[in-house]
C-alpha positions in Angstrom: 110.0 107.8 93.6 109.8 104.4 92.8 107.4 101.7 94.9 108.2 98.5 95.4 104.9 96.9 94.4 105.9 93.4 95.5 104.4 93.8 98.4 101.0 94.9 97.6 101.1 91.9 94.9 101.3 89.6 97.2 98.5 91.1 99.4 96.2 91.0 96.6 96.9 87.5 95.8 95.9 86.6 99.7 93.1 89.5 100.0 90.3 86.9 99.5 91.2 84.2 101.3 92.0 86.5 104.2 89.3 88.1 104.1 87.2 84.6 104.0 89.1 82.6 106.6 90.7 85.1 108.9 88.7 83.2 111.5 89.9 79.7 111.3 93.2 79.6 112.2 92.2 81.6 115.4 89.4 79.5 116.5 92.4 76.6 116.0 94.8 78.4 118.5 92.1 79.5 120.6 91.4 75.9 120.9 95.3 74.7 121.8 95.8 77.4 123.5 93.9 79.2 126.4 95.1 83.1 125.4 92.6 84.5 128.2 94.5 82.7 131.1 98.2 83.4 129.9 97.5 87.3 129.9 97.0 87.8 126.3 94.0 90.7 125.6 93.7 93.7 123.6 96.9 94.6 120.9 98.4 91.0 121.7 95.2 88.9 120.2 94.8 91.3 117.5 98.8 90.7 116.8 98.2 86.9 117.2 94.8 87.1 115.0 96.1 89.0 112.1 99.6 87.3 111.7 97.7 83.6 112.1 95.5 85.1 109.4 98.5 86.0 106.9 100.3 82.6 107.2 96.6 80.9 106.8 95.8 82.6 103.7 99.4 82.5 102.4 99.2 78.4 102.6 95.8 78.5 101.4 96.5 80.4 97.9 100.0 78.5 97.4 98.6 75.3 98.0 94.8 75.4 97.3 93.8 78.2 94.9 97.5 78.6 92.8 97.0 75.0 91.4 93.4 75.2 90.6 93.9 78.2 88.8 96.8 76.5 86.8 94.6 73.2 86.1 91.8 75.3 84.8 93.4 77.4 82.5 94.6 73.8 81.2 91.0 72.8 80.7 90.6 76.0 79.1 93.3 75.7 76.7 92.1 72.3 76.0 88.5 73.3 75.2 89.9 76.2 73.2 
């Protein structure tokens, strides 16, 4: 049986920063948005929390941590 391992890639690449910042983008919509009053408690925040957490740490590797890794393995190769 083959996996497709895509998947689990791509969770690895985000693990860190998800597991860092999985806070911040909720505090932000908590902020905007006042979840108590519209009903939203229980499954619903966990929903909003964890998928607000994926897109977060998705835009934070692609745009943040994938360059610096690329410019410092240039600084490496030119110290080498």
């Amino acid at each position: 049986m083959r996996v497709n391992l895509n998947l689990f890639i791509k969770l690895g690449e985000i693990g860190f920063t998800f597991f860092l910042g999985a806070e911040i983008p909720y505090s932000l919509i908590k902020k905007v948005c006042d979840l108590e009053s519209s009903g939203f408690a229980g499954f619903q925040d966990v929903i909003i929390k964890f998928a607000a957490a994926i897109v977060f740490s998705m835009l934070v590797t692609k745009l943040v941590e994938i360059p610096i890794l690329k410019w410092s393995k240039n600084i490496e190769k030119s110290i080498s």
